[in-house]
Every structure is written in structure tokens, then in C-alpha cells.
N, C-alpha and C positions, 0 to 999 in steps of 0.2 A: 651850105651843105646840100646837096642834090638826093635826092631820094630817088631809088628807082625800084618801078613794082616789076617784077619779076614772074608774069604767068609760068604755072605748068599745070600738068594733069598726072593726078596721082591714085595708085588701085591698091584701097585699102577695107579689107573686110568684103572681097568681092565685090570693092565697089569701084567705077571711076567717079573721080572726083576731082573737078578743078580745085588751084588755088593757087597762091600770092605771097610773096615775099617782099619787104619793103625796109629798104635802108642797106645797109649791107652787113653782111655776118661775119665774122672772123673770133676767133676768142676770147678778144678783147669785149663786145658787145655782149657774151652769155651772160646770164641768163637769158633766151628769146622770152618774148610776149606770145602769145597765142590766142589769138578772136574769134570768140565762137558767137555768130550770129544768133538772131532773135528768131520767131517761129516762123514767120515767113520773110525771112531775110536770108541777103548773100555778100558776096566779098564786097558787089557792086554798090552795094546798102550802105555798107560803113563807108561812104565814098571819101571826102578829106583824111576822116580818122587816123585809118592806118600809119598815110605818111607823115602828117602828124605827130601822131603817136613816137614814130620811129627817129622822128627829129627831134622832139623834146628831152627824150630818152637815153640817146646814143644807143639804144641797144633795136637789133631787128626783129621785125612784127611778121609775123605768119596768119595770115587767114584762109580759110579754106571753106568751101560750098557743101552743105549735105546732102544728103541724094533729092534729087528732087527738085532743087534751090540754084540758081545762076546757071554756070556752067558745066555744071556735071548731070548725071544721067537724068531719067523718070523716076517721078514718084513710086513708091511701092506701097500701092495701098492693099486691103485695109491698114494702116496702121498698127502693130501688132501691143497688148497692151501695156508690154515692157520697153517700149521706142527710145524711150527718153535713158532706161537704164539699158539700152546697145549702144547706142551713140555714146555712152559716157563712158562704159566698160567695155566693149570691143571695137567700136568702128575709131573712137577717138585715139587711144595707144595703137594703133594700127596705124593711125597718120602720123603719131611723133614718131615711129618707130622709121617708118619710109622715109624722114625729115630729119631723123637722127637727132630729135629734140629729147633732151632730158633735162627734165622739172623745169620747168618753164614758169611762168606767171603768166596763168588763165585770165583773161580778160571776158567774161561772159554777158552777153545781151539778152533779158527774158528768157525764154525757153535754153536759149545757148548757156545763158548764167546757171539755170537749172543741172543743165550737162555737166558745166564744170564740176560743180558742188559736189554731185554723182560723182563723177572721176577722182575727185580727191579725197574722199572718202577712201577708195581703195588703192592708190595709185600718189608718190610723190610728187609734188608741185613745190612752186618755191612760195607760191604765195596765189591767191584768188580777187581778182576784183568783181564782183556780184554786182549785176545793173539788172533791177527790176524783175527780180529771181522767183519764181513760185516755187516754194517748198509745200504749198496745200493748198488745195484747192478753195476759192473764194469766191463767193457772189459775184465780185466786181469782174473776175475774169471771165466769167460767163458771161457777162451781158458786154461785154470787149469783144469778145470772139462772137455773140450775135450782133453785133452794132455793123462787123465788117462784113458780114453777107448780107445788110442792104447797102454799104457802100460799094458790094461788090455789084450786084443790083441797077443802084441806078449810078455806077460808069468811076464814081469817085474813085474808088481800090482797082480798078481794071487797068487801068492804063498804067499807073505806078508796074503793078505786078508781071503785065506781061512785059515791061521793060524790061523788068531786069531777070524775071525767070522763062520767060517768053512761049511756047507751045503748052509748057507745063502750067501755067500760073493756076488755069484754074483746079485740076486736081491736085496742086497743091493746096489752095486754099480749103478745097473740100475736106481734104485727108488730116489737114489741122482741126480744122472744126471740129469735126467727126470725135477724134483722137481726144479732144478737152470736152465736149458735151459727155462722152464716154466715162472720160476721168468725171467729172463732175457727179455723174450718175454712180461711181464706186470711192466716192470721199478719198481722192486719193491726194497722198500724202508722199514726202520721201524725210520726213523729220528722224528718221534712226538713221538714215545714212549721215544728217548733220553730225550726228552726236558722233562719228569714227574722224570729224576734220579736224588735225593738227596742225595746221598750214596757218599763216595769220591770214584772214579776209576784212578786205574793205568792203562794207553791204551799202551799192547806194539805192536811192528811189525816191524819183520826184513827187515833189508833196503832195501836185496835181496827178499822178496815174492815175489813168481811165484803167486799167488793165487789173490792181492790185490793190492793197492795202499796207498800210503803213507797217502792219502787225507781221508782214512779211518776213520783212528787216528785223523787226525784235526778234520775230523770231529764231532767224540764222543766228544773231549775237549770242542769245541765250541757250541757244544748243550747243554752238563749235565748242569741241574741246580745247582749240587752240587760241590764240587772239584776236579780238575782232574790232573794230572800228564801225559804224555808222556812219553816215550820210546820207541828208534830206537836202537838199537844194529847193530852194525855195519858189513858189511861180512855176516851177518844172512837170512837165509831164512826161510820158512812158521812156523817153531818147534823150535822156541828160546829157550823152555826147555830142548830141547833134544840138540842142537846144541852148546848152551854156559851153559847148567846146573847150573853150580855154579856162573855163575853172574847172573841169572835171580831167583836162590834161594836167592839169597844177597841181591839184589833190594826186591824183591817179602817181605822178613821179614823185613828191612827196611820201606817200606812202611806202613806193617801191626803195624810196634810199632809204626810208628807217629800218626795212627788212632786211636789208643787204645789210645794213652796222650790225644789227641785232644778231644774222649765220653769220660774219663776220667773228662777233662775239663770243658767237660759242663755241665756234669752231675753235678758237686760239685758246680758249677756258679748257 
């Protein structure tokens, strides 16, 4: 099976924005996947992933870049202190809506996993996978977001970043910092949006994240209204896609056909 990614560029919520399609779509493949990168990540970041993904799957994968991120516009800084809840309630249904995607299964990376959570809160999905998701603010994520402005410092974080976001990287990276040192400083939380998710979610998080806490994952389970599942991969840190690939693509479709029996199920009930 050949997989083919498929750049475009799409204006959504006043914004341009690159992004990616992978595998091929036709009816037969709906529900799509949809990849929302992590806080300084882009299409180019989840690099094997997508195809991947879209191979294991048979169904097609959509990723797209946020403002700021790969190949779409400049940052817009300051950062405004609702970011996280625009990108999840207007800029992200402004790209499935250009994409003509409905309810999809949000596949979300860190800050991106955040996004989705946001979205389905108020917005149908078919289902969530959550990878290393902050719902509250944590010690460990502070001192994650200070660890990367001396990697940025002395050269470690610079070259990855302007690869792949290239003129922008380092106001991107300022505008993240800023944005979590901010939330850190106002105990910010989005745990009442958990509690509106009827969707089932996978919550995962390597045992090792530098970034989070274990107590993250509890606590998406014990808030969703809807279903939830766990996973801890063991040895793993922040990138379980990138670090154990082929068991978080195994879980990851696993998951996705017992959702599909389950609407199956009750749609015919």
C-alpha cells in the first residue's frame, strides 16, 4: 500500500495554514484521524507517524501546522490568555470545516492533546487519543519549558527548531514559554471542560515525562464523562509515538476498532 502526503495550504479563522493529508480518503476510510501537534511542533515533527498511522489504519490522516509552527504564517504574540481554548473552539472547527471532516478521532500530542480535549468538550468527535496532555498546571511542566531555553541557549533546541519552523522558531519558542510561565503563574486548569467529554479517550503518558505527571492521565480518566482507557508505556518519555512507534500504533488501532463496534452497536440498538 503506498501512502501519499498530500501538501496544501488552508485559511482558517483568518489564518493561513499549511497542512497534510496521508493515505487516501474515499468513504470507505471515514472516519479520518486528525493530528494536532505538540507546543512547538509541526506536520514535519510527527515525521514517519502519519504514514504510518494511515497504513495501519486503512483510514486517512490529516495534520496541519498552527500559526506560527512549520509552514504556515508568524507567530502572533503576546500569546492571548485563552490560546489553547481558540485553537480548540474556533481555529480547529474552521479547519475540519475547510477539510469537510466530521467527527473525526483527534489524535493529540502535549499541548495539541490539550486542544483536542478543549474541542470535544464542545464539538462531536468520534473518539480522543491523548498523548502527554496537560489539564493543570504542574511543576514538572515548568521546569520542561525552563530546561528548553537553555537547550535553546547553548545550540541543542536551535537547530531541531529552525528546521522545521525555520525564520520563526525562536519567537515561537519565546511565545510558548511566556504563555506556560503565564499559566503557571494563574494555576491554570481546564478540568470543567473534562467533565462535558462524552467521547471514549485513550489517555497515554510515558512513565519517564520530563514535561508531566502521571496524575495528568488520572486525571482525564476520572473527570471524562464518557469512557476512558489509560496508558503508561514503560521506559518512555514525552514522544511515545516516536519512542515505541509500533506499540502505540497497535494500541492506538486497537482502541480505534472497539469504538467503531461499540457506534456500531448502538446505532443498530
Amino acid at each position: 500500500m503506498t501512502i501519499a502526503r498530500r501538501p496544501l495550504t488552508i485559511k482558517a479563522d483568518d489564518q493561513q495554514l499549511a497542512g497534510a493529508w496521508f493515505g487516501s480518503r474515499t468513504v470507505a476510510t471515514s472516519p479520518e484521524i486528525v493530528l494536532l501537534h505538540e507546543g512547538l511542533g509541526s506536520v514535519s515533527m510527527w515525521a514517519d507517524f502519519p504514514a504510518a498511522l494511515a497504513k495501519a489504519s486503512g483510514m486517512a490522516v490529516f495534520a496541519y501546522d498552527r500559526q506560527g509552527h512549520g509552514g504556515s504564517g508568524r507567530p502572533r504574540l503576546p500569546r492571548p490568555k485563552d490560546w489553547m481554548r481558540h485553537e480548540a473552539l474556533a481555529v480547529l472547527p474552521a479547519v475540519l470545516a475547510a477539510q469537510g471532516i466530521e467527527e473525526p478521532f483527534l489524535f493529540g500530542h502535549s499541548d495539541g492533546a490539550t486542544i483536542a480535549l478543549i474541542h470535544a468538550a464542545h464539538h462531536p468527535v468520534r473518539g480522543i487519543i491523548s498523548e502527554a496532555a496537560h489539564v493543570f498546571q504542574d511543576d514538572m511542566m515548568l521546569a520542561g519549558a525552563q530546561r528548553a531555553t537553555g537547550q535553546w541557549a547553548h545550540g541543542v533546541l536551535r537547530k531541531k527548531l529552525i528546521e522545521h519552523h525555520g525564520d520563526n522558531a525562536e519567537m515561537l519558542l519565546t511565545g510558548w514559554l511566556d504563555w506556560w510561565r503565564h499559566a503557571r503563574r494563574q494555576d491554570w486548569h481546564m478540568i470543567h471542560d473534562l467533565e462535558r467529554i462524552t467521547c471514549p479517550v485513550l489517555a497515554i503518558q510515558g512513565s519517564e515525562d520530563a514535561y508531566g505527571t502521571q496524575d495528568q492521565v488520572k486525571k482525564i480518566c476520572a473527570s471524562v464523562a464518557g469512557p476512558s482507557q489509560s496508558l503508561f508505556p514503560k521506559g518512555v518519555g514525552h514522544d511515545p509515538h516516536h519512542e515505541v512507534s509500533d506499540h502505540i500504533l497497535q494500541e492506538t488501532i486497537d482502541w480505534m476498532a472497539k469504538q467503531a463496534v461499540s457506534v456500531s452497536r448502538a446505532k443498530s440498538g
